[in-house]
FIVEX-898671 format. One record per residue (C-alpha): x negated, y negated, z negated; residue number from 1. Coordinates in nm, 3 decimals. Example, Ala and Ser with C-alpha at 12.3 -4.5 7.8 and 13.67 -1.06 7.14 Angstrom:
2
+---------+---------+---------+------+
!      px !      py !      pz ! resi !
+---------+---------+---------+------+
!  -1.230 !   0.450 !  -0.780 !    1 !
!  -1.367 !   0.106 !  -0.714 !    2 !
+---------+---------+---------+------+
//
This chain:
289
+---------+---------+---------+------+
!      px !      py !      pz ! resi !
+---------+---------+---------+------+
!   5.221 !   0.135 ! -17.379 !    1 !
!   5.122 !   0.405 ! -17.629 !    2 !
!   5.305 !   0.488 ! -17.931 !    3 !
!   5.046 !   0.351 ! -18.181 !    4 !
!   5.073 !  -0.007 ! -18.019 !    5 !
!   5.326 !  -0.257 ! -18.182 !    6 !
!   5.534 !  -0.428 ! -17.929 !    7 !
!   5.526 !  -0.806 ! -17.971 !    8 !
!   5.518 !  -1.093 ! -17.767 !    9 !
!   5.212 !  -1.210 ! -17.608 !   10 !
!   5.218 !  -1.598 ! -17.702 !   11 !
!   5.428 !  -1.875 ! -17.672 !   12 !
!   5.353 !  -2.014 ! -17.370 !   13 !
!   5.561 !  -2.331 ! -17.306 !   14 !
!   5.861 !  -2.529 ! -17.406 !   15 !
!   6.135 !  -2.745 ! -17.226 !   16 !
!   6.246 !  -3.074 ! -17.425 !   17 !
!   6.575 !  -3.273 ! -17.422 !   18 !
!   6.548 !  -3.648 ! -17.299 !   19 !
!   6.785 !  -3.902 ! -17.149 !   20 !
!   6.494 !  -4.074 ! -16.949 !   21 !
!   6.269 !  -3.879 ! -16.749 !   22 !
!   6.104 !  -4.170 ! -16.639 !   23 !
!   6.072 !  -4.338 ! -16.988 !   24 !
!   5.946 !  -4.005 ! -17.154 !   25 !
!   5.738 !  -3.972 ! -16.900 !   26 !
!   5.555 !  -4.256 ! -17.030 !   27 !
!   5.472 !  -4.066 ! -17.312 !   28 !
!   5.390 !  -3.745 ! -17.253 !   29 !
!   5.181 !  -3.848 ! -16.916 !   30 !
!   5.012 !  -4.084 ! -17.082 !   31 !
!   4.958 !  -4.049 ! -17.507 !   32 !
!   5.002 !  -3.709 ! -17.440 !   33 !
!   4.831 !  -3.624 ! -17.154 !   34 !
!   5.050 !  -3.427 ! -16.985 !   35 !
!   4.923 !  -3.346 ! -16.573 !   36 !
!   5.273 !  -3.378 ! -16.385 !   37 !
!   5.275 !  -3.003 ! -16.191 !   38 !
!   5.693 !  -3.047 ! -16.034 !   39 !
!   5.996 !  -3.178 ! -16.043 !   40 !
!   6.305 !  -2.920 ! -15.981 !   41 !
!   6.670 !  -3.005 ! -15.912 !   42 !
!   6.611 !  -3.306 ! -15.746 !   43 !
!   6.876 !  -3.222 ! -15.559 !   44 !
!   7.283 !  -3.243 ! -15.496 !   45 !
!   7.286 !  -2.949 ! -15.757 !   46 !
!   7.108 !  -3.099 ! -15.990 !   47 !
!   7.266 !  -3.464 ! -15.897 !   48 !
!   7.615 !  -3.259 ! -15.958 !   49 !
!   7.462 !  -3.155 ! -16.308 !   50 !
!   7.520 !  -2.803 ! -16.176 !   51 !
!   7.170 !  -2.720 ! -16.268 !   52 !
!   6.895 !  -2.902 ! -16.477 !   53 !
!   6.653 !  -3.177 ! -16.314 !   54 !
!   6.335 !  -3.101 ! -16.524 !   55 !
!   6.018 !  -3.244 ! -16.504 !   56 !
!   5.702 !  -2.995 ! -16.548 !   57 !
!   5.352 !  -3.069 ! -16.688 !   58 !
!   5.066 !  -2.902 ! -16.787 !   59 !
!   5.059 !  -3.064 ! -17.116 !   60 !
!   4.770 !  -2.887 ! -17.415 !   61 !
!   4.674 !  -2.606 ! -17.134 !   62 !
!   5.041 !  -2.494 ! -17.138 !   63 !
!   5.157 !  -2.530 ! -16.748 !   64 !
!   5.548 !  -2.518 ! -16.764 !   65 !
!   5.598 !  -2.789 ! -17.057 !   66 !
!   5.937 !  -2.968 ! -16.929 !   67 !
!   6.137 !  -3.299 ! -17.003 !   68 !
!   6.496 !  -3.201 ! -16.942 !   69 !
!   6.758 !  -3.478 ! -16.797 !   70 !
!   7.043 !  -3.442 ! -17.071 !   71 !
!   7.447 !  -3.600 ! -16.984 !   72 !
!   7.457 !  -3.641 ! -17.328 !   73 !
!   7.335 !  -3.929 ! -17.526 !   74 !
!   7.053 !  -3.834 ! -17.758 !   75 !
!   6.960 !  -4.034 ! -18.053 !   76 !
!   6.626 !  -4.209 ! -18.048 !   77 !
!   6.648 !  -4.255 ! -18.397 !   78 !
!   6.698 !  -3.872 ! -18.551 !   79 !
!   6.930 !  -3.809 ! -18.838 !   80 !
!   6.694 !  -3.656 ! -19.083 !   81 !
!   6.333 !  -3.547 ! -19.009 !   82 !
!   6.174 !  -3.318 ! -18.844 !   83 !
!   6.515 !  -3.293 ! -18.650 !   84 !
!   6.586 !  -3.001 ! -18.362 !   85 !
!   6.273 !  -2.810 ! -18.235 !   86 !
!   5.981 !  -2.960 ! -18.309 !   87 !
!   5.635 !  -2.861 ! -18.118 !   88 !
!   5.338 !  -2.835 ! -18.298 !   89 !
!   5.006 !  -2.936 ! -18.081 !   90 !
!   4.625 !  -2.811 ! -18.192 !   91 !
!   4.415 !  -3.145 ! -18.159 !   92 !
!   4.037 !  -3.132 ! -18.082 !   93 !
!   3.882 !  -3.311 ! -18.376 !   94 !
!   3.775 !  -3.293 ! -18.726 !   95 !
!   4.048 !  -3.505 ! -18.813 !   96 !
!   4.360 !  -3.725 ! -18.721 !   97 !
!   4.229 !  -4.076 ! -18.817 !   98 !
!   4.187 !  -4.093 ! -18.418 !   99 !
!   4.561 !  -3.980 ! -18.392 !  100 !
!   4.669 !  -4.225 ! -18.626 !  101 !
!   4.487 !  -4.521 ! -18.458 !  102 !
!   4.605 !  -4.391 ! -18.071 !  103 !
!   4.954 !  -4.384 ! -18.257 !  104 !
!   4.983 !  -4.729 ! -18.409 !  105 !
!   4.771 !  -4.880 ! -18.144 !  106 !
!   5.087 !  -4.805 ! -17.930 !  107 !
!   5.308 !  -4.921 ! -18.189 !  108 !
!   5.485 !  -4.561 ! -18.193 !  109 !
!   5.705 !  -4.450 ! -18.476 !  110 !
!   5.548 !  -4.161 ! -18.692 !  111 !
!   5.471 !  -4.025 ! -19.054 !  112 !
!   5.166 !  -3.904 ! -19.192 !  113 !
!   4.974 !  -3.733 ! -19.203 !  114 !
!   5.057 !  -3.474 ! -19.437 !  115 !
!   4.773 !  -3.222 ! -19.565 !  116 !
!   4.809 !  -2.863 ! -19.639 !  117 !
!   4.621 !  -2.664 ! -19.898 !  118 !
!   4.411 !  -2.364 ! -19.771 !  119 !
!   4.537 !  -2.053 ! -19.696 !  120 !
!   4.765 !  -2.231 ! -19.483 !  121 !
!   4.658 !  -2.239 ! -19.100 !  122 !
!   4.693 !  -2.584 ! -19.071 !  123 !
!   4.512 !  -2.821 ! -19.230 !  124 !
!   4.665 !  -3.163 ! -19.162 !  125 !
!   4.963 !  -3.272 ! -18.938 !  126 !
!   5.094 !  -3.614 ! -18.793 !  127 !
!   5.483 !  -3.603 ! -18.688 !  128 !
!   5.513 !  -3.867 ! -18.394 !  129 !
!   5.883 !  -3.965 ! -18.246 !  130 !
!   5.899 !  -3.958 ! -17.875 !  131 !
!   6.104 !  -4.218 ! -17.698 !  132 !
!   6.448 !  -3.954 ! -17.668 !  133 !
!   6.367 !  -3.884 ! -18.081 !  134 !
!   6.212 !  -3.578 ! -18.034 !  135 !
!   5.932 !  -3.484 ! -18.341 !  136 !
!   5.539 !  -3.434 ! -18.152 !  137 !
!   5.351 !  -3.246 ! -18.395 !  138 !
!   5.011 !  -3.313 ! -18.402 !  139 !
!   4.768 !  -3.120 ! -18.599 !  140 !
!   4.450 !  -2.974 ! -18.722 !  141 !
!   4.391 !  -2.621 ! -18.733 !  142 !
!   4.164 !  -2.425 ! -18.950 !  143 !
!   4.154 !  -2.181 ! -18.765 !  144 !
!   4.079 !  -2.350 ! -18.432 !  145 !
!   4.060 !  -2.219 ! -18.059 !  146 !
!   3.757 !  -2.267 ! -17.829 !  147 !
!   4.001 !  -2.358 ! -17.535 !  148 !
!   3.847 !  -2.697 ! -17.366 !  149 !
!   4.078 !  -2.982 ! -17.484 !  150 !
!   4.353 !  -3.166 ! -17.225 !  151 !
!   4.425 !  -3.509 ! -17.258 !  152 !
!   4.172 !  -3.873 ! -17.295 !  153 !
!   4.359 !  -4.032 ! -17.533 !  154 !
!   4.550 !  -3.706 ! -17.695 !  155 !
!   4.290 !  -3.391 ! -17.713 !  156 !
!   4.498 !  -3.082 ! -17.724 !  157 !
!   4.433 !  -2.717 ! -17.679 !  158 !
!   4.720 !  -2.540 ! -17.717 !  159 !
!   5.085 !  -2.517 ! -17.900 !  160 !
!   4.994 !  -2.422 ! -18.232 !  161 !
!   5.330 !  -2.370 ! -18.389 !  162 !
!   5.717 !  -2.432 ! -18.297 !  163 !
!   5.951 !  -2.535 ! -18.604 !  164 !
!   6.313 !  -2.383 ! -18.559 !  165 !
!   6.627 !  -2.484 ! -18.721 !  166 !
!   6.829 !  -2.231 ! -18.890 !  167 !
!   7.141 !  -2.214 ! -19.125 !  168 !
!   6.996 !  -1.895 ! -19.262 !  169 !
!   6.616 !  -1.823 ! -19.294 !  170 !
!   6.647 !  -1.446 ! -19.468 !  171 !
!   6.875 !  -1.370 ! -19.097 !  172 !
!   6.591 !  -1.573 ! -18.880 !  173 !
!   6.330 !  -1.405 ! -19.019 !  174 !
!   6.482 !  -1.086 ! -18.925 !  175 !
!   6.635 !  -1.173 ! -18.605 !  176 !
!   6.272 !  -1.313 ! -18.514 !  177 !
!   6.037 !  -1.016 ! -18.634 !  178 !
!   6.261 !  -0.744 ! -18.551 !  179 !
!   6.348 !  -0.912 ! -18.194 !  180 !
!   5.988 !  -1.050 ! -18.062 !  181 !
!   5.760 !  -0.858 ! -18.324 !  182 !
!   5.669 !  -1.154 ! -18.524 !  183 !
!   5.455 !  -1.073 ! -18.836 !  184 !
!   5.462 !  -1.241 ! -19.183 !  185 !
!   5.132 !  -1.353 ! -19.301 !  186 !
!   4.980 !  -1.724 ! -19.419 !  187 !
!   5.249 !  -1.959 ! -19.512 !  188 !
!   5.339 !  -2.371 ! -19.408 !  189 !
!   5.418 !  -2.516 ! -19.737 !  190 !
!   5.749 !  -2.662 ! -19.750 !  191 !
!   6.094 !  -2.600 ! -19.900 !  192 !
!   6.347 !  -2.334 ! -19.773 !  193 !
!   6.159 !  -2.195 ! -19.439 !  194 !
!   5.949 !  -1.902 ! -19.357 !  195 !
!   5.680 !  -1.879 ! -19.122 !  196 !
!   5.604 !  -1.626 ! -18.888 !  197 !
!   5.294 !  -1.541 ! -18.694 !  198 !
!   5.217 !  -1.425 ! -18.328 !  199 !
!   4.984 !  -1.189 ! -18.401 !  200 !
!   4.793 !  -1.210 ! -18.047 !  201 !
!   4.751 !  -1.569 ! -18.078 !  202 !
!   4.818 !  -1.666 ! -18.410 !  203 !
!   5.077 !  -1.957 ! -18.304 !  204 !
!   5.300 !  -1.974 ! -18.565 !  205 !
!   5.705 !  -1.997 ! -18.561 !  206 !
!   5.849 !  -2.178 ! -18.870 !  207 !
!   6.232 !  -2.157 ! -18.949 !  208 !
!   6.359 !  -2.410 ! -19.121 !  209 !
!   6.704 !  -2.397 ! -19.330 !  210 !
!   6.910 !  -2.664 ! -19.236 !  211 !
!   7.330 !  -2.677 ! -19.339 !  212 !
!   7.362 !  -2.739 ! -18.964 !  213 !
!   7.130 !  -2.652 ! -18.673 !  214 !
!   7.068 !  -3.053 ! -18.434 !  215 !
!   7.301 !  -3.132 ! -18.147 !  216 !
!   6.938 !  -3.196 ! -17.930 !  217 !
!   6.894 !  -2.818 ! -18.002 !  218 !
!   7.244 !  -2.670 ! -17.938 !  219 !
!   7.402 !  -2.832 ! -17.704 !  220 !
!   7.097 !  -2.889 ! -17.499 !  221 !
!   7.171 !  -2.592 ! -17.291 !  222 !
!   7.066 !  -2.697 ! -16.931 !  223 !
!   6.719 !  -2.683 ! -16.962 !  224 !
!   6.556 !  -2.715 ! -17.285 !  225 !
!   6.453 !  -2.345 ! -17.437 !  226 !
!   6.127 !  -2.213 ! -17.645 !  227 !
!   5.942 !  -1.971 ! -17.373 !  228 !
!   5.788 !  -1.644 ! -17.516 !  229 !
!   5.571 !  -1.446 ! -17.269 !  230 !
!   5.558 !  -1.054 ! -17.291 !  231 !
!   5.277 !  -0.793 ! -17.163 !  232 !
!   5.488 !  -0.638 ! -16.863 !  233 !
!   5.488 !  -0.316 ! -17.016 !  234 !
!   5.642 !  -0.457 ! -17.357 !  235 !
!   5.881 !  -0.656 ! -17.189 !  236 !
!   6.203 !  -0.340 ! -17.162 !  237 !
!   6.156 !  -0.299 ! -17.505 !  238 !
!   6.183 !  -0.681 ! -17.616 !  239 !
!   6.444 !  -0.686 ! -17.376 !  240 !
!   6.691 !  -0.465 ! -17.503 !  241 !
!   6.677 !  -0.630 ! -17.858 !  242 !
!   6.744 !  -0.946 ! -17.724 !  243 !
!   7.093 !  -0.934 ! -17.682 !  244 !
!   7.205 !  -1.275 ! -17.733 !  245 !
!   7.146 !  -1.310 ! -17.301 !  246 !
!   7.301 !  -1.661 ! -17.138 !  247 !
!   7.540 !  -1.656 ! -16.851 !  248 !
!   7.530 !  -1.875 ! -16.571 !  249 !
!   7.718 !  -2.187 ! -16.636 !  250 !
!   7.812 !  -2.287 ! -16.270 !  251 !
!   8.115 !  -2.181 ! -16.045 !  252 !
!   7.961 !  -1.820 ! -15.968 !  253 !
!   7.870 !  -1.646 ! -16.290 !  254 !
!   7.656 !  -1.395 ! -16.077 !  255 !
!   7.407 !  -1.556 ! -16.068 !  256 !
!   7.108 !  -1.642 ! -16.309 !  257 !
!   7.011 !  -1.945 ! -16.446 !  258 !
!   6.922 !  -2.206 ! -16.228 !  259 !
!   6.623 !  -2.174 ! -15.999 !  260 !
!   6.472 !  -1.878 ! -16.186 !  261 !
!   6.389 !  -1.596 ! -15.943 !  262 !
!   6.373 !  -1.191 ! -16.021 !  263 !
!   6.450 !  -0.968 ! -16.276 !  264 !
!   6.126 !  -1.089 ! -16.511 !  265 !
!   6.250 !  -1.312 ! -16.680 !  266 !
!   6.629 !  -1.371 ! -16.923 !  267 !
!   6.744 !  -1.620 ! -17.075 !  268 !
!   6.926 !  -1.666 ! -17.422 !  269 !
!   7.023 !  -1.800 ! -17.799 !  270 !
!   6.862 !  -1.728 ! -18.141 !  271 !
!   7.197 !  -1.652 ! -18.368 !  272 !
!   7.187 !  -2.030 ! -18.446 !  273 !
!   7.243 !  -2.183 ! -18.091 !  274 !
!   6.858 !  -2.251 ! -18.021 !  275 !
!   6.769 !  -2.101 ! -17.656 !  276 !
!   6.523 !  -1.929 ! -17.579 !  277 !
!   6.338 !  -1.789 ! -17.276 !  278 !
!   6.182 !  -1.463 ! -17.224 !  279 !
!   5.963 !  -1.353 ! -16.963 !  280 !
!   5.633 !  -1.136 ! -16.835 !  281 !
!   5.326 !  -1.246 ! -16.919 !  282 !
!   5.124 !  -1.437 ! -16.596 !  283 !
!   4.725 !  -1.408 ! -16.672 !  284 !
!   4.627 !  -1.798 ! -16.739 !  285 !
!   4.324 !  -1.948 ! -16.556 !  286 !
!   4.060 !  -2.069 ! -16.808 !  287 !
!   4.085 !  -2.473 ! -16.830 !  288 !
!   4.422 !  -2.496 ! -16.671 !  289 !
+---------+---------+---------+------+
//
């Protein structure tokens, strides 16, 4: 890395949801979705023992590591206010979402929409679907689009475009966020008390949202469910030593690091309002997959 080069993270690459149901999520994000099952990890007498996550992987919008996390908590179906925890935002493949919002009600699913967004903003139009655990899909047009081929029959997607992220204080995200992971300020999401910031490889956007108290699906979530940002291996010491909110291990030997991650590429940790987050190097993608 030379001096003149701003250290940032490469993209987000994937994210790991809450759900009580693996098998009744699955359901949705294998089939409205799209989501290509890739593996199933902890199926075993740790993960039986809650010890460690069970998590179910896809490659879900071109993103291989997207994961449904088994909870021991009960999470509401029904969220207490909108746009609830982290919410995902998903680039769809078409000029516009009146196929989204026929797929949608076709399959009787509970959502609201869509909502349109005045140019400069990045996004054109977005659809907010619940998932069967109450977790917001969001489901959008970009103007800005990507030329990545589409996943999914009934659910185009090419990538995440955007992660929404509760916060109690947005002026303390935003500099938690852009000092930590380089984040940039540049084209706005309309919308009261947030800021968004922009990946400035990718242009996938991270919006913080001021809320008087960050969602239970978001903070006590811990075993599993995280927002993954990937790093150029020679950026990664640098992003490393800023983020210095790191997780323990929460089994019977603290030793050891988090579940079945392997190595020393990859941490684990919290935002300064409870949401985790994973950090990692950057693995080269192969085009279509």
């Amino acid at each position: 890395m030379t001096t003149t080069e701003t250290v940032t993270i490469e993209r987000i690459d994937h994210g790991v949801i809450p759900s009580n149901d693996l098998g009744r999520a699955h359901r949705f994000y294998g089939s409205f979705m799209g989501g290509e099952i890739d593996h199933l990890t902890n199926l075993n007498i740790r993960g039986l023992n809650r010890e460690v996550p069970q998590i179910l992987f896809y490659t879900l919008a071109n993103h291989r590591g997207w994961g449904l996390a088994l909870q021991d908590f009960p999470i509401s179906a029904t969220p207490s206010r909108p746009l609830e925890g982290v919410v995902y935002g998903f680039e769809v493949a078409a000029e516009n979402l009146s196929g989204v919002v026929s797929a949608a009600e076709e399959r009787k699913l509970k959502f609201h929409g869509p909502i349109s967004y005045a140019e400069p903003c990045p996004i054109e139009e977005s659809l907010f679907v619940l998932d069967p655990d109450g977790n917001t899909v969001e489901l959008c047009i970009r103007r800005d689009p990507v030329g990545d081929k589409p996943q999914g029959k009934i659910m185009p997607l090419r990538r995440i475009s955007h992660v929404r992220v509760e916060v109690t204080d947005w002026e303390q995200g935003k500099s938690w966020y852009r000092d930590t992971f380089g984040l940039t300020e540049e084209k706005q999401i309309p919308g009261d008390e947030q800021i968004t910031l922009t990946v400035p490889n990718t242009g996938q956007l991270v919006i913080l949202r001021k809320v008087d108290q960050v969602a239970e699906r978001s903070t006590r979530a811990v075993k599993g469910p995280h927002i993954d940002f990937r790093i150029a291996p020679e950026m990664y010491p640098s992003i490393l030593e800023k983020f210095n909110r790191r997780e323990f291990y929460w089994g019977p030997d603290p030793t050891k690091i988090p579940w079945h991650e392997q190595g020393g590429h990859t941490v684990y940790g919290y935002d300064p309002f409870g949401n985790r987050i994973q950090i990692g190097h950057r693995f080269e993608r192969i085009a279509g997959h």
